[in-house]
C-alpha positions as CSV (number, residue, x, y, z in Angstrom):
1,X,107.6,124.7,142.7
2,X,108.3,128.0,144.9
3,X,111.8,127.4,147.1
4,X,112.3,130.8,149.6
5,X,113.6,129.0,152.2
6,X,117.2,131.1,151.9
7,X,114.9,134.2,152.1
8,X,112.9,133.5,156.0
9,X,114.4,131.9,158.6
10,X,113.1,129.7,161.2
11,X,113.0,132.8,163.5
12,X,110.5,134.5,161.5
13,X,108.4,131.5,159.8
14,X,107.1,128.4,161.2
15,X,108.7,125.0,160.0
16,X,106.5,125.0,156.6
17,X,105.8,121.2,157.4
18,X,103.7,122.6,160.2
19,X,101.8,125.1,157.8
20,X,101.1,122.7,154.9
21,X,97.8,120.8,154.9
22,X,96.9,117.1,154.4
23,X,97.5,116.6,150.6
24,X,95.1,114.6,148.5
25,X,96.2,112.5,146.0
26,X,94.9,114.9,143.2
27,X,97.4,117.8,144.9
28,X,100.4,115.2,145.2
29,X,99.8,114.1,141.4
30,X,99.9,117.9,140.6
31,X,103.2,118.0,142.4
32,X,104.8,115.9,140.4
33,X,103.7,117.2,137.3
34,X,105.4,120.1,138.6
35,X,108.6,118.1,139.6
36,X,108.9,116.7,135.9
37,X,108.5,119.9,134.0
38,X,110.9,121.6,136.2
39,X,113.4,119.0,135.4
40,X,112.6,120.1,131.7
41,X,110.1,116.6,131.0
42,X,108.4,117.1,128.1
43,X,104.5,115.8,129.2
44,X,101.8,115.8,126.4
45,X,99.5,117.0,128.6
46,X,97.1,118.4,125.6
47,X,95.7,114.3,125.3
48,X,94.4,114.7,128.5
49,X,90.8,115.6,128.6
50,X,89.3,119.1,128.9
51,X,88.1,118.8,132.5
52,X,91.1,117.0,133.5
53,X,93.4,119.7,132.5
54,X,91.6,121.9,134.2
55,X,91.4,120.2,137.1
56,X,95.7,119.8,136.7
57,X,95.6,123.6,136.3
58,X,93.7,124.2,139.1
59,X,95.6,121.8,141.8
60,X,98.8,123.4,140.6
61,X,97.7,127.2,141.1
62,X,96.6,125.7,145.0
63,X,100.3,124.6,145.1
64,X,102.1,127.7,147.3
65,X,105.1,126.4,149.7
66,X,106.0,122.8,150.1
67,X,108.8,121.9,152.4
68,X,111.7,120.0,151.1
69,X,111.0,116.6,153.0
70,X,107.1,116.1,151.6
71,X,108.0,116.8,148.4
72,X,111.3,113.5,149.1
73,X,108.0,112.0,150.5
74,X,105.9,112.4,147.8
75,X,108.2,111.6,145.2
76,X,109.1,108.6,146.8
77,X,105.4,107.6,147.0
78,X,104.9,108.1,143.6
79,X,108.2,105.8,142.5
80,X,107.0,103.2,144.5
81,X,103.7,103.4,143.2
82,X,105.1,103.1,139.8
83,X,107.6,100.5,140.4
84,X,104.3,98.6,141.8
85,X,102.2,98.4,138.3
86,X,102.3,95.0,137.1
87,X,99.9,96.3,134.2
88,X,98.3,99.0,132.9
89,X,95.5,99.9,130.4
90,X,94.7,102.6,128.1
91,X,92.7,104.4,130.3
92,X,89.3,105.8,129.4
93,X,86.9,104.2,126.9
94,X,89.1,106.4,124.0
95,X,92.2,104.6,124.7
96,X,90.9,101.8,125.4
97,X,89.1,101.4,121.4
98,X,92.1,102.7,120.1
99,X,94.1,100.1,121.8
100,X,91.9,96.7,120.4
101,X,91.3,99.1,117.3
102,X,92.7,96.0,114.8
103,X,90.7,93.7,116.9
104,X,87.1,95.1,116.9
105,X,85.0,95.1,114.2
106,X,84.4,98.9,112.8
107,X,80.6,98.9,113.7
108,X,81.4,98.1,117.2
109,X,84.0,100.9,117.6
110,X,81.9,103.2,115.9
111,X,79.1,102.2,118.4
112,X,81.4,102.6,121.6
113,X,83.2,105.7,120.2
114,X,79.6,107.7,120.2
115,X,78.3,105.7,123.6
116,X,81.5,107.4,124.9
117,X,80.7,111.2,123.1
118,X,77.0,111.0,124.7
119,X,78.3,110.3,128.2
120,X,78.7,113.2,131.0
121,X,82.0,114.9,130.8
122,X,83.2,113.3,128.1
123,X,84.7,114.7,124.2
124,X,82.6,114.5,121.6
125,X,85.2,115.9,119.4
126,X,87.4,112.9,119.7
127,X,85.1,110.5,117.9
128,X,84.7,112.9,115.3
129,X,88.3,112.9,114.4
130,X,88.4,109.8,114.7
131,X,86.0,109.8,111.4
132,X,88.1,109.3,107.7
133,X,87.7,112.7,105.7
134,X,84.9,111.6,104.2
135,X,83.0,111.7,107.1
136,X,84.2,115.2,107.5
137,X,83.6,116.2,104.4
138,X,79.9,114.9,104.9
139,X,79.8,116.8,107.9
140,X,81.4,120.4,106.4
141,X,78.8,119.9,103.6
142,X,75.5,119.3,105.3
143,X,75.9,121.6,108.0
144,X,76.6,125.3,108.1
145,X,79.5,126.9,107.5
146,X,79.4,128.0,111.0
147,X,79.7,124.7,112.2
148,X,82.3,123.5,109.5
149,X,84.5,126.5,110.7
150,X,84.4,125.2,114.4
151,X,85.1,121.8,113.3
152,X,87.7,122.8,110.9
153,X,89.1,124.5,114.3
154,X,89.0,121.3,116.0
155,X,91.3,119.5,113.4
156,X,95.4,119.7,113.5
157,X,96.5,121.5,110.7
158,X,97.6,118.9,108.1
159,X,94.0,116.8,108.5
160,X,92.5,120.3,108.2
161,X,94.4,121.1,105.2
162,X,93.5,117.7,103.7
163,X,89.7,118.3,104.2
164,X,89.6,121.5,102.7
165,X,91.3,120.3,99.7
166,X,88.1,117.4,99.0
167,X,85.5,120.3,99.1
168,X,84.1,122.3,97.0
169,X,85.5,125.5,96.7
170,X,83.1,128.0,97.0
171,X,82.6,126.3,100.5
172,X,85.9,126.2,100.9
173,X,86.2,129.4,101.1
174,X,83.3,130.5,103.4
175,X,84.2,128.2,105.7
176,X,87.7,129.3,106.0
177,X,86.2,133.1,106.2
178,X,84.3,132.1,108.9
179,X,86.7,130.5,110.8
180,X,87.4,134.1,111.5
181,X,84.3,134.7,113.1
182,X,84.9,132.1,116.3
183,X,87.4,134.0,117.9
184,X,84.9,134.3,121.0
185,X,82.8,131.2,120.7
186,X,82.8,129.5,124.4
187,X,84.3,126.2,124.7
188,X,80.5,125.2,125.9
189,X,79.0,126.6,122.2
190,X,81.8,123.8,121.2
191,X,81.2,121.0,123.6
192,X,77.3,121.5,122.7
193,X,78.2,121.2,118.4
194,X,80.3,118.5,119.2
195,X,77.7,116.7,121.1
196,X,75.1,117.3,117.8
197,X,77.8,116.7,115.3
198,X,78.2,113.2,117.4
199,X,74.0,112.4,117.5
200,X,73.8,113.5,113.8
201,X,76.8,111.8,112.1
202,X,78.7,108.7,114.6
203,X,75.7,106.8,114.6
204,X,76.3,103.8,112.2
205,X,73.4,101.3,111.3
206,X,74.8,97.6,112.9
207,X,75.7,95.3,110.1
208,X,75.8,91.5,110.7
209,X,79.2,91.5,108.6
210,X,81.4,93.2,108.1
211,X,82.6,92.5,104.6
212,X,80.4,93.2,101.3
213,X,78.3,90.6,99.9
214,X,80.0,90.4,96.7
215,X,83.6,90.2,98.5
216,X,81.8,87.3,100.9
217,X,80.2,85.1,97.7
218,X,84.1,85.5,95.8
219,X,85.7,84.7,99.1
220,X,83.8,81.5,99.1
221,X,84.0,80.9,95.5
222,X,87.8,81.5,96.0
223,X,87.4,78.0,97.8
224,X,85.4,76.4,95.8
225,X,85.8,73.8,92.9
226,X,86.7,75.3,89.5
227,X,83.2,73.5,88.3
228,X,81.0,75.1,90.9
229,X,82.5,78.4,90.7
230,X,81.6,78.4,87.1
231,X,78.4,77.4,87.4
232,X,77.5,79.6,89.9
233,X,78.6,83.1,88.1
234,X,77.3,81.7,85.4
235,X,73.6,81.8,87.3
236,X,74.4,84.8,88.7
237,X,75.0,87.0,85.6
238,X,71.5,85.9,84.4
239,X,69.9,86.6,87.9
240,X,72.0,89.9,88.5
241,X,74.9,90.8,85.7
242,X,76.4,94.1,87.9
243,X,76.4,92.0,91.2
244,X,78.0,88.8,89.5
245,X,80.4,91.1,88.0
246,X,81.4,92.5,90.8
247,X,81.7,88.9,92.3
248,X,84.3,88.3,89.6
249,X,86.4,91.3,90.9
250,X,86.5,89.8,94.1
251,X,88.0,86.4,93.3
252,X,91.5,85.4,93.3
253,X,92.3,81.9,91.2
254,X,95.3,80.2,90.2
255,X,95.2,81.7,86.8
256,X,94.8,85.1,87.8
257,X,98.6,84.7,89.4
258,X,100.7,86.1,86.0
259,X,97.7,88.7,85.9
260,X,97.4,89.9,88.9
261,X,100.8,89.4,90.9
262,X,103.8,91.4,91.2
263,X,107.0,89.2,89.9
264,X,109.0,90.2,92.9
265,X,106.0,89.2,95.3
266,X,106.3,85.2,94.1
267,X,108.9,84.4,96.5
268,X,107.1,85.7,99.7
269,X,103.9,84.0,98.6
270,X,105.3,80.3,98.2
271,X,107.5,80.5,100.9
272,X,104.4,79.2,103.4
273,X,103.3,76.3,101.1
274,X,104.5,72.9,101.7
275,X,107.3,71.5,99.4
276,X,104.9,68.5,98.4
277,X,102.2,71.5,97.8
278,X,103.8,73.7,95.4
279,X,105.1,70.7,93.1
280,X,102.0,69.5,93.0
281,X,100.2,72.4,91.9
282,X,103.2,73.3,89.3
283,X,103.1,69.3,88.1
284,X,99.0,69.7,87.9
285,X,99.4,73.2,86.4
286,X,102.0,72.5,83.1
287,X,99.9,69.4,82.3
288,X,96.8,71.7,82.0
289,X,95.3,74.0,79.7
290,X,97.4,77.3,78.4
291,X,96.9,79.6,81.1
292,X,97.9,76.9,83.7
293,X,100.6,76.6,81.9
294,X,101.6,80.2,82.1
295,X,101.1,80.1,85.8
296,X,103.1,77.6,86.2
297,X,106.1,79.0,84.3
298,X,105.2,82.7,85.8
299,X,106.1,81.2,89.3
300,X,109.2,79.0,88.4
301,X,110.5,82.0,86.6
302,X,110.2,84.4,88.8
303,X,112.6,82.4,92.1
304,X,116.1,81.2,92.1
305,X,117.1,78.7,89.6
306,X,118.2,76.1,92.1
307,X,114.5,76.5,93.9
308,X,112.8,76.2,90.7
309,X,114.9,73.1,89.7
310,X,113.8,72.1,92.6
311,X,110.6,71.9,92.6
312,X,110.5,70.8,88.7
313,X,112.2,67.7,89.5
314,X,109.5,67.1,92.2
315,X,107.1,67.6,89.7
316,X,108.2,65.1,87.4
317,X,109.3,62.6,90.0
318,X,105.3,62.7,90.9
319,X,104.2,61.6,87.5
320,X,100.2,61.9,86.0
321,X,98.1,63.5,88.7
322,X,94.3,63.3,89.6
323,X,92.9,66.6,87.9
324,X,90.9,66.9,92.2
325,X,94.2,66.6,94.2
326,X,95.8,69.1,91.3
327,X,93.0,71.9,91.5
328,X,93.0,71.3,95.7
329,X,96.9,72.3,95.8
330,X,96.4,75.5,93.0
331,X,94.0,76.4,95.2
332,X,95.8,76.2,98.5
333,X,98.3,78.2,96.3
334,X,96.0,81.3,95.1
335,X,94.0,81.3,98.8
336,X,97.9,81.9,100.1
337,X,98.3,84.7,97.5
338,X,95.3,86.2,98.7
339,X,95.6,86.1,102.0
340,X,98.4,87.9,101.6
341,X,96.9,90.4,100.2
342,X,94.2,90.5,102.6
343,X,97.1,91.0,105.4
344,X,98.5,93.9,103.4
345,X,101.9,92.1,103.2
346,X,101.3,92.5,99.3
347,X,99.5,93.9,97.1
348,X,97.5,92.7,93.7
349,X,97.5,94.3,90.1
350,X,93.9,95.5,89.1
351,X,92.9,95.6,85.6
352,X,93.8,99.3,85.8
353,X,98.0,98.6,85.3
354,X,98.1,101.4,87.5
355,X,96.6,100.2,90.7
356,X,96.2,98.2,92.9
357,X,93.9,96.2,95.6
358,X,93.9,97.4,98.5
359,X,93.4,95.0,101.6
């Protein structure tokens, strides 16, 4: 903001509240942005869109003299206005997806993100970052290295650096030598690749669920009696060995506890099961076969003495169980395991020692 008021007097000048004109809301808004990086704020203006910093850039190079009392009146506006807000939103279909990103399913933000790209005046370039590197990998590959160079322009430095890493490096290194070659491109060449990019790779087929069948048929089987779950891998490796197989992955049961869970994990996972729960599945468990045995002496060993004391003198004190209410509270067990997983609040061994699920 320009202050000369020490340099005219009112001899010479007119009051400047007499010289300035009506100010929209776009020019007040600019004002402030002024105010705040005067003060030395720090605004990320670069999140904005294109046309709106523009737009910013344009209100604040219309900005000449502004008399000390609008500018009181205007900031005073705008704290009132702010006090005001009971609640806000993301603003813009972009924030908005990112927002309710953990709530919507990926098809569905995939779908909004390039309904927002196609529309008038918006960014196509941020639904393409908002694809994993794979996606930009596919896209670096398939297109020309003309195109990959603009749209390893558009990435911040350590994405870009990732990307460039996953391809091949011949590629690699024509598309970095042609990044060299956009020095004059027009940000309308851009907007326009962006658009394509958007039409040619954001467009996901819809999907009735999300989840895989194989991870859908072991989720179920997760729940279901030891008997049926049996029987039904057991028709599905002669009907299809590869997708049964990869049904078997997918399920989680009581015995696969000492395989497949960390030791230090044991306590957060029984720490939601009922008292009356847990001794019944250990009581069920150590009057079973070997390997509910083992689960059974994997869990007690692996929480406080006193707690596992605990829940051995339950186990006694509820003498010969029914094999069904045993195999209903091993399962409520393992489901609790692997929801856990699910959540991400642990993680599972996979046969490969050195992995393991992700959720």
């Amino acid at each position: 903001m320009l202050w000369h008021a020490g340099a005219m007097t009112q001899s010479t000048l007119a009051p400047l509240s007499a010289r300035t004109p009506p100010l929209t809301r776009k020019r007040k808004a600019a004002m402030i942005v002024q105010l705040l990086i005067g003060d030395g704020g720090k605004l990320e203006l670069s999140k904005l869109p294109e046309e709106m910093q523009m737009l910013l850039a344009r209100e604040l190079g219309a900005i000449r003299l502004i008399d000390r009392d609008t500018v009181h009146e205007v900031a005073a506006e705008f704290t009132r206005d702010l006090v005001s807000v009971g609640l806000s939103s993301p603003g813009g279909v972009n924030g908005a997806i990112e927002a309710l990103s953990d709530h919507l399913s990926p098809n569905l933000a995939g779908k909004l993100r390039a309904e927002m790209a196609n529309a008038e005046g918006t960014d196509p370039w941020s639904v393409l970052l908002a694809l994993p590197d794979e996606g930009l990998v596919g896209i670096m590959t398939t297109q020309s290295v003309e195109v990959g160079a603009v749209s390893l322009s558009k990435l911040p430095v350590a994405r870009a650096a990732a990307v460039l890493e996953k391809l091949p490096g011949d590629l690699a290194r024509r598309i970095t030598y042609a990044v060299s070659q956009t020095e004059k491109i027009a940000p309308e060449s851009v907007q326009r690749i962006g658009v394509a990019l958007v039409k040619d790779h954001c467009h996901s087929v819809p999907v009735a669920f999300d989840k895989a069948p194989d991870a859908r048929i072991g989720a179920i089987l997760n729940s279901s009696p030891a008997q049926t779950r049996d029987s039904v891998l057991e028709g599905l490796g002669v009907d299809d060995p590869v997708f049964a197989d990869s049904v078997r992955k997918s399920i989680f049961t009581f015995k696969d506890i000492p395989l497949r869970l960390i030791p230090t994990d044991v306590p957060a996972c029984i720490r939601g099961i009922p008292p009356e729960v847990l001794a019944t599945a250990v009581a069920g468990a150590l009057a079973g076969d070997a390997e509910l045995v083992a689960t059974a002496e994997f869990i007690l060993e692996n929480i406080s003495q006193r707690m596992a004391g605990q829940i051995r003198e339950e186990a006694d004190e509820q003498g010969p169980i029914k094999a069904k209410v045993a195999e209903e509270a091993m399962r409520d067990l393992s489901s609790a395991v692997r929801a856990l997983a699910d959540a991400g609040t642990i993680t599972l061994i996979t046969e490969n020692e050195d992995e393991v699920d992700s959720p």
